[in-house]
DOPAMI-885468 format. One line per field, with one value per residue (C-alpha): residue number from 1; residue in three letters; z negated, x, y. Coordinates in steps of 0.1 Angstrom, whole numbers, plus 5000, padded with zeros to 4 digits. Example, Ala and Ser with C-alpha at 12.3 -4.5 7.8 and 13.67 -1.06 7.14 Angstrom:
i <- 1  2
aa <- ALA  SER
w <- 4922  4929
u <- 5123  5137
v <- 4955  4989
END
This chain:
i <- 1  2  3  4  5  6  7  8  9  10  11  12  13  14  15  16  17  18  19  20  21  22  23  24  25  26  27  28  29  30  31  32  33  34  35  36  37  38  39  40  41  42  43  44  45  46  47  48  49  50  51  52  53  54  55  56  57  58  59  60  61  62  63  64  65  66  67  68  69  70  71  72  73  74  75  76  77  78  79  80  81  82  83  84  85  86  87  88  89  90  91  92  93  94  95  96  97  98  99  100  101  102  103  104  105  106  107  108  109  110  111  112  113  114  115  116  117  118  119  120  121  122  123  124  125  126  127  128  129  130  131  132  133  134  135  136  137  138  139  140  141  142  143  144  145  146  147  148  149  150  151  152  153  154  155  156  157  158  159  160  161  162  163  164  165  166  167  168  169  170  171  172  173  174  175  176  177  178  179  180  181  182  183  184  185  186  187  188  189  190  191  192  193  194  195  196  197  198  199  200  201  202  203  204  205  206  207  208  209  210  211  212  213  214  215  216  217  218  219  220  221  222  223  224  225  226  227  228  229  230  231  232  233  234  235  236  237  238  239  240  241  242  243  244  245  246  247  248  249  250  251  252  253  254  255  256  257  258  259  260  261  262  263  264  265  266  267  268  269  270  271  272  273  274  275  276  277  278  279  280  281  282  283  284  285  286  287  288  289  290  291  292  293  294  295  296  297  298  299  300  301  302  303  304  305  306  307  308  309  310  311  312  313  314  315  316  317  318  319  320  321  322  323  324  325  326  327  328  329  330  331  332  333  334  335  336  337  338  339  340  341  342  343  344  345  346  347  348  349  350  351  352  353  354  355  356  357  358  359  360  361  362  363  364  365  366  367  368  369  370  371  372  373  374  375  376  377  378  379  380  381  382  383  384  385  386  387  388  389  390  391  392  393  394  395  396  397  398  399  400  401  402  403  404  405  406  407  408  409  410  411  412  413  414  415  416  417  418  419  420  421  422  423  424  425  426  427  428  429  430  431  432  433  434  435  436  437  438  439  440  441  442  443  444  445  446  447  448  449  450  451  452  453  454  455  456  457  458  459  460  461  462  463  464  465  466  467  468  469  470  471  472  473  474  475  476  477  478  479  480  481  482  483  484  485  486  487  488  489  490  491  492  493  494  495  496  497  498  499  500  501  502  503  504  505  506  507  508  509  510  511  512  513  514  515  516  517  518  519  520  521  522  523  524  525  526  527  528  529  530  531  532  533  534  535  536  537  538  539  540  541  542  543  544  545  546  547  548  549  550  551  552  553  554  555  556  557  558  559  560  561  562  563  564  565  566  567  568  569  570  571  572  573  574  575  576  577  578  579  580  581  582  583  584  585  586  587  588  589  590  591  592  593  594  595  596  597  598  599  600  601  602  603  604  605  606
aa <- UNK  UNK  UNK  UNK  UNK  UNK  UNK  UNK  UNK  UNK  UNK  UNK  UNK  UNK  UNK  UNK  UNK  UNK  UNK  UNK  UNK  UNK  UNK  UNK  UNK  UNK  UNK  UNK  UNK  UNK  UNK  UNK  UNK  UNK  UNK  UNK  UNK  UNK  UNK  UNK  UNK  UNK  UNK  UNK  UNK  UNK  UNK  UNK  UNK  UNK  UNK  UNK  UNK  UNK  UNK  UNK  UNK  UNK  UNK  UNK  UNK  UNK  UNK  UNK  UNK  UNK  UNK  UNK  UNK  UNK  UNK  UNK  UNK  UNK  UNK  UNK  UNK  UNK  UNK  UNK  UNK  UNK  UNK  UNK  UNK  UNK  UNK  UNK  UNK  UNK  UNK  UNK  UNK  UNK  UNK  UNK  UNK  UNK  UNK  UNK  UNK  UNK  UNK  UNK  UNK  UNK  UNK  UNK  UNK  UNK  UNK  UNK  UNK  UNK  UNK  UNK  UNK  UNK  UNK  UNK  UNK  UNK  UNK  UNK  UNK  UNK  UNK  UNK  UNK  UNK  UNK  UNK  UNK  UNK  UNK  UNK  UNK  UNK  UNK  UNK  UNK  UNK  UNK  UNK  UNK  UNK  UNK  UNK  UNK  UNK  UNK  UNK  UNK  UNK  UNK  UNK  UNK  UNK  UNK  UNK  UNK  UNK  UNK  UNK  UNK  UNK  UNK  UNK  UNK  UNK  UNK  UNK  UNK  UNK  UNK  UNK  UNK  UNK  UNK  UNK  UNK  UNK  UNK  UNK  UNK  UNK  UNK  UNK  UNK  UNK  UNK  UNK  UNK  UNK  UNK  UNK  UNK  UNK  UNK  UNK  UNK  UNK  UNK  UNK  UNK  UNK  UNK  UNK  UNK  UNK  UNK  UNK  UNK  UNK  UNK  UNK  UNK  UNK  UNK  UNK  UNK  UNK  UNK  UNK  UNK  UNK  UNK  UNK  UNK  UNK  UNK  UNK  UNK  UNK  UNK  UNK  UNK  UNK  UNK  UNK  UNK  UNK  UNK  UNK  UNK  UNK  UNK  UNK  UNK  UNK  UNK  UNK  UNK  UNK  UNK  UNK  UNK  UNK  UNK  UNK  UNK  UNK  UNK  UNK  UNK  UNK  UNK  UNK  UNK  UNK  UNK  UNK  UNK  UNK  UNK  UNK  UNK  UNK  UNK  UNK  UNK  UNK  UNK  UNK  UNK  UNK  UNK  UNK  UNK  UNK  UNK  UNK  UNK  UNK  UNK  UNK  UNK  UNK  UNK  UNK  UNK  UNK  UNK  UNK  UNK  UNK  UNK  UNK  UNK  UNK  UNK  UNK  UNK  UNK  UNK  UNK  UNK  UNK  UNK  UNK  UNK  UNK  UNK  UNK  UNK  UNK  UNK  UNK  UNK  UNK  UNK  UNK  UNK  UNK  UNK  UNK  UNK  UNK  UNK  UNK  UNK  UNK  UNK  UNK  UNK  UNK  UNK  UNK  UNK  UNK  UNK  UNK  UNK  UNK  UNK  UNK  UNK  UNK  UNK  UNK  UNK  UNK  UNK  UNK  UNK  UNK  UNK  UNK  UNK  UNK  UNK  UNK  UNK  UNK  UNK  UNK  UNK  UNK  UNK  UNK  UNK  UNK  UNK  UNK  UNK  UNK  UNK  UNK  UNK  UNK  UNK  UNK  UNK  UNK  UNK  UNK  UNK  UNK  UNK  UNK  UNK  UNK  UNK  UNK  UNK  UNK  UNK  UNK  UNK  UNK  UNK  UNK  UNK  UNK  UNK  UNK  UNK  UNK  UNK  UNK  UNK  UNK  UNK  UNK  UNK  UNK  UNK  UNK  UNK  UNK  UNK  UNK  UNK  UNK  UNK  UNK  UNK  UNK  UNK  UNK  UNK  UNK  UNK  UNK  UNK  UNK  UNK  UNK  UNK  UNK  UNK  UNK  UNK  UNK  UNK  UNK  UNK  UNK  UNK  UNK  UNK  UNK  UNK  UNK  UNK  UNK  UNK  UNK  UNK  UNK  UNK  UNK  UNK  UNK  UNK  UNK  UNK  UNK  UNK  UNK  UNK  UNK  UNK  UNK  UNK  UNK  UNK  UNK  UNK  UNK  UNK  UNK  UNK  UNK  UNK  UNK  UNK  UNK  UNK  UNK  UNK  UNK  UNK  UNK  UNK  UNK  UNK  UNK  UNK  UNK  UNK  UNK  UNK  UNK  UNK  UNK  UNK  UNK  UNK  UNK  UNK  UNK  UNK  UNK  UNK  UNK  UNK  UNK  UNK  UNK  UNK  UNK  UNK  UNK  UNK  UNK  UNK  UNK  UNK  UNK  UNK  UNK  UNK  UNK  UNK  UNK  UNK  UNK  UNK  UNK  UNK  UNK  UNK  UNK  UNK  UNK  UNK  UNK  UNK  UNK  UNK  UNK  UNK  UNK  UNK  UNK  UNK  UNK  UNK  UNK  UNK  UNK  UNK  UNK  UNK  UNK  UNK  UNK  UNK  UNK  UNK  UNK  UNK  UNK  UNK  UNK  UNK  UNK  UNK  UNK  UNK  UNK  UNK  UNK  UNK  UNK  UNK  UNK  UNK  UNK  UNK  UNK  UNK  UNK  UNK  UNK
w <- 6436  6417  6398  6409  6441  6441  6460  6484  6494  6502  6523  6543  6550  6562  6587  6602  6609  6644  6639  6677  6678  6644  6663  6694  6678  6668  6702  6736  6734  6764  6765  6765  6766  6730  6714  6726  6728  6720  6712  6677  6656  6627  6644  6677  6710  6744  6756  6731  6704  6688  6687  6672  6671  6676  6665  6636  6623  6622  6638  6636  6652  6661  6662  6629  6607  6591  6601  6576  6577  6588  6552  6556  6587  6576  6545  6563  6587  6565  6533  6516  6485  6489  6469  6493  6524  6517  6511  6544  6563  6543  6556  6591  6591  6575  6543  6516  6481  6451  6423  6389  6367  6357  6319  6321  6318  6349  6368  6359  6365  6399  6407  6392  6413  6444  6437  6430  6463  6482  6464  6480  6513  6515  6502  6530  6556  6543  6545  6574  6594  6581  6594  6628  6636  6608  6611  6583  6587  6612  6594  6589  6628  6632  6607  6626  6661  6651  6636  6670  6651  6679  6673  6680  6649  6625  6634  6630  6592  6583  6580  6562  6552  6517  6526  6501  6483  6447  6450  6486  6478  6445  6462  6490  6466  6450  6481  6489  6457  6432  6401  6389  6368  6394  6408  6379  6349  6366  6402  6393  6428  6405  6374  6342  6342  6305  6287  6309  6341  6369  6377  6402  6430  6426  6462  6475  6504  6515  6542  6527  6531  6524  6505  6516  6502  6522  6533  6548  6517  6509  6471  6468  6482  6485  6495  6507  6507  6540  6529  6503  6474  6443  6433  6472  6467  6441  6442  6430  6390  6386  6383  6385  6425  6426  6407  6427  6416  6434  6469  6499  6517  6560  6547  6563  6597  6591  6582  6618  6632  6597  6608  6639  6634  6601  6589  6574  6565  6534  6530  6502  6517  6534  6568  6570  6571  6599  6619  6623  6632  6657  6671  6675  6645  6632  6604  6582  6543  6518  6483  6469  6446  6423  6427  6443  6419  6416  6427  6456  6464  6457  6486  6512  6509  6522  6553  6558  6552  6554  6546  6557  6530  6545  6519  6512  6516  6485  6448  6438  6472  6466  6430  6441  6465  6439  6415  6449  6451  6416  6423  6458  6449  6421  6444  6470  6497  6516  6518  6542  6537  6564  6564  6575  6571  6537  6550  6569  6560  6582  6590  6602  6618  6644  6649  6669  6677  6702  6687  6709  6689  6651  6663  6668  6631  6619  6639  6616  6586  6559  6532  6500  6477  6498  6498  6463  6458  6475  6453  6420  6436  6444  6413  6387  6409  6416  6378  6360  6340  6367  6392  6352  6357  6390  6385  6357  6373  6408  6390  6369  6402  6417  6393  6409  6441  6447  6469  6457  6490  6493  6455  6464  6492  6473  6445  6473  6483  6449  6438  6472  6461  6431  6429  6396  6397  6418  6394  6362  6382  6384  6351  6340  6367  6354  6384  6363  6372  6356  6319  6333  6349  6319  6304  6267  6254  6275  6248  6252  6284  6287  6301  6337  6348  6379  6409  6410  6376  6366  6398  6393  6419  6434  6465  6499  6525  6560  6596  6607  6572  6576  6608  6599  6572  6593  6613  6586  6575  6611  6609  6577  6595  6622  6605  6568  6575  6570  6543  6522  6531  6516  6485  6479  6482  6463  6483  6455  6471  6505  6506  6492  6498  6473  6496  6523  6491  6480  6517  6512  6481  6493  6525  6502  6476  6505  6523  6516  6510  6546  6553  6568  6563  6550  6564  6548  6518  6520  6539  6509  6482  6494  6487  6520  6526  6522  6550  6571  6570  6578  6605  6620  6620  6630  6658  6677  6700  6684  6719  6707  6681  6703  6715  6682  6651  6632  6643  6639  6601  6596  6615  6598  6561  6568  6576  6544  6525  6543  6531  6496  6497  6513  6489  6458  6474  6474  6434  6429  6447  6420  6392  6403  6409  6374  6356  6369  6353  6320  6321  6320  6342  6330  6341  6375  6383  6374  6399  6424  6421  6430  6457  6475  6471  6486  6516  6528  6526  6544  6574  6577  6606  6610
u <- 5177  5185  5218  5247  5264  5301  5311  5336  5301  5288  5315  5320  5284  5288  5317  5296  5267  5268  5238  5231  5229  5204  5187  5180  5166  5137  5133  5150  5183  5195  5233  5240  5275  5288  5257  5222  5190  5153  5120  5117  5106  5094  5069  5052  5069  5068  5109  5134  5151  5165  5200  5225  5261  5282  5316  5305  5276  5245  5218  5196  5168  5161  5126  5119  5148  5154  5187  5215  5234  5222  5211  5191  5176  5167  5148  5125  5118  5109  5101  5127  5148  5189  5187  5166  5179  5212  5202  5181  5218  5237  5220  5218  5256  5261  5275  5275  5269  5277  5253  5257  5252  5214  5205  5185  5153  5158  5166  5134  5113  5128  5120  5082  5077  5095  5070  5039  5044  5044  5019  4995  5013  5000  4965  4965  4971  4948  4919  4928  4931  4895  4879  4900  4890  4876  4838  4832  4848  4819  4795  4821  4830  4796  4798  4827  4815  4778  4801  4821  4853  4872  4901  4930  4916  4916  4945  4962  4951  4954  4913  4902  4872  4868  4845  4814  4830  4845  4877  4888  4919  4924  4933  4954  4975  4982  4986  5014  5029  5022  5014  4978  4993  5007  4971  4951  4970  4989  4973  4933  4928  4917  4893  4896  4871  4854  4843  4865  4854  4879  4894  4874  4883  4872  4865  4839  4814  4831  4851  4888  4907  4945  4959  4997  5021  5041  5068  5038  5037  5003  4997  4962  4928  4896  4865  4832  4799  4778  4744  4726  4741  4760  4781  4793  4830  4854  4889  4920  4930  4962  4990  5031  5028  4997  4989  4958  4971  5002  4987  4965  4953  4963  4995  5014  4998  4990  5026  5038  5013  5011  5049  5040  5016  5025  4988  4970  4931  4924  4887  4872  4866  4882  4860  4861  4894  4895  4865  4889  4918  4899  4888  4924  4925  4955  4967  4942  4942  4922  4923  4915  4888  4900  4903  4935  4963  4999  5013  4991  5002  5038  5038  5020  5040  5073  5049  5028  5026  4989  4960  4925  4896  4872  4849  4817  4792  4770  4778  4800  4822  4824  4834  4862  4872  4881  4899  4919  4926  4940  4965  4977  4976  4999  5023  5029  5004  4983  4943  4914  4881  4864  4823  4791  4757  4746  4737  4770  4800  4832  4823  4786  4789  4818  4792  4771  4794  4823  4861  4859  4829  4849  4884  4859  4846  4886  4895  4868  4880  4881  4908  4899  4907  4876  4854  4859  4853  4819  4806  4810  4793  4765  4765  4764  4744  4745  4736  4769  4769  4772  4802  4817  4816  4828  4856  4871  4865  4884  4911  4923  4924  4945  4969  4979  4991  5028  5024  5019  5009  4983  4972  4970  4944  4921  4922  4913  4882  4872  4872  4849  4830  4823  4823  4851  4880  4911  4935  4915  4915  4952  4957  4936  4951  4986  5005  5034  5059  5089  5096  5116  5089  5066  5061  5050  5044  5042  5064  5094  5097  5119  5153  5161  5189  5205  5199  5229  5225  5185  5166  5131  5118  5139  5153  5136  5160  5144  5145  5178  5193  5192  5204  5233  5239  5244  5268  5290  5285  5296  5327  5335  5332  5353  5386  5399  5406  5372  5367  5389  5376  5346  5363  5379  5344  5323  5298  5275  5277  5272  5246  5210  5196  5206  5209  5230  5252  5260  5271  5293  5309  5314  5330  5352  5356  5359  5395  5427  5461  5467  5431  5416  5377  5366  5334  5323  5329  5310  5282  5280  5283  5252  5208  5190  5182  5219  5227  5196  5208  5246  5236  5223  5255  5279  5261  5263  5289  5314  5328  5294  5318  5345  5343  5351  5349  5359  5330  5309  5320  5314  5280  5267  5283  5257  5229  5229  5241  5208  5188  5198  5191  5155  5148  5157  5138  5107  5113  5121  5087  5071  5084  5077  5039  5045  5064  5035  5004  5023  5030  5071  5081  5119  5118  5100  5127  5154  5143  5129  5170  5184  5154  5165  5203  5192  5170  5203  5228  5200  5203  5238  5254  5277
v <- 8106  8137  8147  8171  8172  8180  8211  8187  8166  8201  8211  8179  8179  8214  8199  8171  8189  8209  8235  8233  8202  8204  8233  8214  8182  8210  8229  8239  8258  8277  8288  8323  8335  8323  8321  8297  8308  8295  8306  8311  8280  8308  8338  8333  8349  8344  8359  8340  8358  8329  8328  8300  8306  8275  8288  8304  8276  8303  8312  8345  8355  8388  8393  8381  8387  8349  8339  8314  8284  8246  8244  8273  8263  8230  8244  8269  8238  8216  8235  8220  8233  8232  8203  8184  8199  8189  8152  8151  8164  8140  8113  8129  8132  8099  8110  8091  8107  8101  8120  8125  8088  8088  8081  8046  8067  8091  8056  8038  8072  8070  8037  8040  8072  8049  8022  8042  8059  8020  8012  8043  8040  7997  8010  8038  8015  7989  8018  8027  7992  7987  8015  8013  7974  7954  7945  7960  7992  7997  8017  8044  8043  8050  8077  8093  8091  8111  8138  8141  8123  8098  8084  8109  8128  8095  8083  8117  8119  8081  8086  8049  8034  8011  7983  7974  7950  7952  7941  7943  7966  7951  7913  7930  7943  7911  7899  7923  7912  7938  7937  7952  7978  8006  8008  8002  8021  8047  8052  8049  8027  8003  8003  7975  7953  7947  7919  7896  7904  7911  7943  7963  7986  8025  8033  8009  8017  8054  8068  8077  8108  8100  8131  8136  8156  8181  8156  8130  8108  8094  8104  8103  8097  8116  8092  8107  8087  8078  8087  8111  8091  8107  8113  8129  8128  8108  8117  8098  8104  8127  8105  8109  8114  8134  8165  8183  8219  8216  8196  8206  8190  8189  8207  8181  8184  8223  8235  8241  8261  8280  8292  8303  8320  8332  8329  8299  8291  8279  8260  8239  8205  8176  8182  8217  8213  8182  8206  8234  8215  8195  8229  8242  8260  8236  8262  8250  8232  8222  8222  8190  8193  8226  8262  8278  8275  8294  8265  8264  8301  8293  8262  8282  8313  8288  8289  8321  8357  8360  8337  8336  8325  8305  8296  8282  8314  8304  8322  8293  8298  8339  8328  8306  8336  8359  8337  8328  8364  8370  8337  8352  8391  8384  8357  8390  8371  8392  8368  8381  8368  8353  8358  8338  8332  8324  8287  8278  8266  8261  8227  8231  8267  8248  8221  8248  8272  8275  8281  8315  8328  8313  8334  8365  8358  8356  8385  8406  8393  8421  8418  8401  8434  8454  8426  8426  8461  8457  8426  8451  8478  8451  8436  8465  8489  8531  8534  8555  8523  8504  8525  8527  8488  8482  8506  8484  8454  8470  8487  8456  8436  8468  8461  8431  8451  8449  8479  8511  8527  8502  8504  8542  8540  8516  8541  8567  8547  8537  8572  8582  8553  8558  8597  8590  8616  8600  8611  8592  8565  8560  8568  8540  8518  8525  8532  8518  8550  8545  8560  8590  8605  8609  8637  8628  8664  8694  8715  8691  8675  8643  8648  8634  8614  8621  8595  8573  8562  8564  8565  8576  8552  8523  8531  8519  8524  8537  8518  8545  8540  8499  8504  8527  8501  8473  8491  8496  8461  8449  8475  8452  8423  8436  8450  8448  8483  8493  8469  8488  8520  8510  8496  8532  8546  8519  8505  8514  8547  8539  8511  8515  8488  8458  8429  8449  8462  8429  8417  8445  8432  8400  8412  8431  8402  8376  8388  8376  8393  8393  8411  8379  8373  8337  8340  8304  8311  8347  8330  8303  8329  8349  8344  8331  8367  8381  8348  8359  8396  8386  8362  8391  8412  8382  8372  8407  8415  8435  8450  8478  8492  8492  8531  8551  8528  8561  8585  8553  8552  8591  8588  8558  8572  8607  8588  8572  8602  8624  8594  8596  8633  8627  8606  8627  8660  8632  8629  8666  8675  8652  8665  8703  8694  8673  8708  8728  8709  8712  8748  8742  8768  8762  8727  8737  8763  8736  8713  8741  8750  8715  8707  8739  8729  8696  8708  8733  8700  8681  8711  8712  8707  8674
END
């Protein structure tokens, strides 16, 4: 159901749920001292460095970073948003709730969308029984067993077969009691007969692939012929269950091994996907009969950091590639591109090949940006029209790049590439600095604002300066005394980095009169990467700060003070070189003034 959830369901949900008890209905907790400890659920490793914290209701782990609450947990499990996460407790803990009164449409939206999914899950299982056991499920059997498909893989996916008949599925339903419309009007199962003949079915004669969403709910179906006839493949209609932009298929199946390893493989169709996960490769999904949407992106990034593109090799294939690569460049994921001969495709190279020799053809994989950069060369030739081409093709793709340090390098091999001057090409790629580094007319060079207030480049705190920042966030934690240290000194000016600030704040915001922390209520108050960040902190011992909390302090407050100064002599070196190629010698002795002032308070002693 949807609607709002009171903040007192919330919190007794939060009280009935143990998150070791959660934790270990996922994977094997060991106890260690106050904490318990598993192998991580979210990144492969082989020595556990997953650690839940029973008094305190968190976990962390400390290999990867992601840490939170039971809701947290919950969500990078299953995928789920808060909403859903917190309904899935709720019925674990056996709380009732009570949502917000729907409007009579919402209800009967909820009920269609209820029945439309029994609806799919009866036809599923129909399929399914007929291609397991009924005589005429035989021919796909056979089908199966020539492509080296037993059982354990069919029954896995739900794998079905519609018999050669015209209304098989059409008189089970009615059978089951439902009424023609849910398959016929809204579903597409069925097809209208005309003239005043009898409603037929849409999948007759072909082996079924049940499409499922990420929870394991049958939304669809994808059917595939047995011999040479067209057309090959018919999917299911879009409907209010099933929208093909937003649902891959073996997602379901896939999602697990996509977290551990942190990389999945994304193919075109239904058996290239089953062919890889049948060889071992069970990170793998398919789209279902459309090119790689945002949506698409969106979903997988819940599950990996990296995917591989494993693509028909034919024109059609490479073209699919690249519009792929626009979607995920833009959604932050990094996509390699996975090569073969021009004839194979996933499905038929595994049919002679081993898994062994496939991994070595993953483990070559070149990213999608370079293979990219190739293709234009390729296409527009070594003509000066041509490079001309290929550069403005590359550089609106580099655009995309989140990273500037990676932007940079392609520009670096474009302009070897092509022979064009480096510095053109970022110009035309618009390197996107901010305003206060541009220098609109040599004669009259913009004004800039000092670092705490206009920063010429956002801040990226170092490994030593997170590190000194977690310290004093565990000092915080530790005694209000510190806490109110920090308020004197605005955390502002002591924390660079934006999600370690705001911890800050809510440390600060989160203590009573008496100096107590209500570590709930900060926990609830902060993003899923605040929680993973404070998990962090909360479950270390605190005995390591026991020595000389104030030296700690001092020690931790320099690091971060030598940061900020790094930092700005990075900017000043910028806008000396920038002073220089506009003839402003003022503006170059200005800066050449305050990057000297900053290297001597960068030397001095402690």
């Amino acid at each position: 159901m949807t609607g709002l959830i009171g903040e007192d369901k919330i919190q007794e949900i939060r009280e009935r749920i143990d998150i070791v008890e959660l934790v270990s209905s996922y994977l094997p907790l060991k106890r260690s001292g106050a904490n318990h400890l598993g192998l991580c659920p979210f990144h492969s490793e082989k020595t556990p460095s997953f650690n839940v914290n029973a008094p305190r209701q968190i976990f962390h782990c400390f290999g990867c970073g992601v840490g939170g609450d039971a809701f947290s947990f919950v969500m990078r499990m299953e995928g789920l948003s808060f909403p859903e996460a917190l309904r899935r407790l709720a019925e674990r803990a056996g709380v009732e709730i009570e949502e917000e009164q729907l409007t009579p449409a919402e209800e009967q939206q909820r009920q269609e969308k209820e029945r439309l999914l029994r609806v799919s899950e009866v036809a599923a299982t129909f399929y399914h029984q007929q291609l397991l056991d009924d005589p005429q499920g035989a021919e796909g059997r056979h089908y199966l067993r020539q492509r080296g498909y037993e059982g354990e893989t069919v029954r896995e996916f739900g794998l079905g077969y519609a018999p050669d008949s015209w209304q098989a599925l059409t008189e089970h339903l009615a059978g089951k009691g439902f009424e023609p419309k849910w398959a016929r009007d809204i579903l597409g199962l069925v097809r209208a007969g005309r003239d005043g003949r009898s409603d037929y079915d849409l999948f007759r004669r072909r082996l079924l692939f049940p499409i499922q969403d990420s929870r394991g709910r049958v939304v669809a179906f994808g059917g595939r012929v047995l011999d040479d006839s067209l057309p090959k493949y018919i999917n299911s209609p879009e409907s209010p269950i099933y929208h093909k932009g937003q649902i891959l298929y073996g997602l379901y199946q896939a999602k697990e091994a996509m977290r551990h390893s942190e990389t999945g493989i994304v193919v075109e169709g239904y058996f290239d996907q089953l062919a890889l996960y049948r060889a071992g490769f069970q990170n793998a999904v398919a789209t279902c009969g459309t090119s790689l949407t945002a949506e698409h992106a969106r979903l997988l990034k819940r599950y990996c950091k990296k995917l591989l593109l494993f693509f028909d090799q034919d024109k059609a294939g490479r073209k699919a590639t690249f519009r792929a690569m626009e979607v995920l460049l833009a959604e932050g994921l990094s996509a390699s591109v996975v090569e073969l001969a021009a004839d194979e495709d996933p499905d038929s190279y595994l049919a002679g090949h081993t898994a062994e020799e496939l991994q070595a053809i993953f483990d070559r994989a070149r990213p999608v940006l370079q293979v990219f950069l190739d293709h234009c060369l390729t296409i527009h030739g070594d003509s000066i029209e041509g490079k001309a081409r290929a550069a403005e093709e590359m550089l609106g793709k580099l655009r995309l790049l989140p990273s500037e340090l990676e932007r940079d390098l392609y520009l670096k091999e474009l302009a070897r590439r092509t022979g064009l001057d480096e510095n053109l090409l970022k110009k035309k790629a618009g390197s996107r600095p901010p305003a206060a580094r541009t220098v609109s007319k040599p004669a009259a060079p913009r004004p800039v604002a000092p670092p705490q207030q206009q920063p010429l480049r956002q801040a990226v705190a170092s490994g030593r300066e997170v590190k000194a920042q977690e310290l004093l966030l565990h000092l915080m934690k530790v005694d209000a005394v510190w806490r109110q240290k920090v308020a004197e000194e605005k955390p502002a000016a002591l924390f660079s980095d934006a999600d370690r600030r705001a911890i800050a704040e809510g440390l600060i915001a989160n203590s009573d009169e008496k100096g107590c922390l209500e570590e709930e209520r900060l926990l609830n108050s902060l993003s899923e990467s605040q929680k993973a960040i404070l998990s962090g902190i909360i479950v270390k011992d605190d005995q390591v700060l026991a020595e000389d909390p104030l030296r700690t302090y001092e020690d931790c407050k320099r690091t971060v003070e030598l940061g900020r100064l790094k930092e700005r002599q990075l900017e000043l070196a910028e806008l000396i070189r920038q002073a220089e190629q506009n003839g402003d010698g003022e503006e170059r002795a200005k800066y050449q003034r305050e990057l000297s002032d900053a290297q001597k308070k960068t030397r001095m002693p402690r």
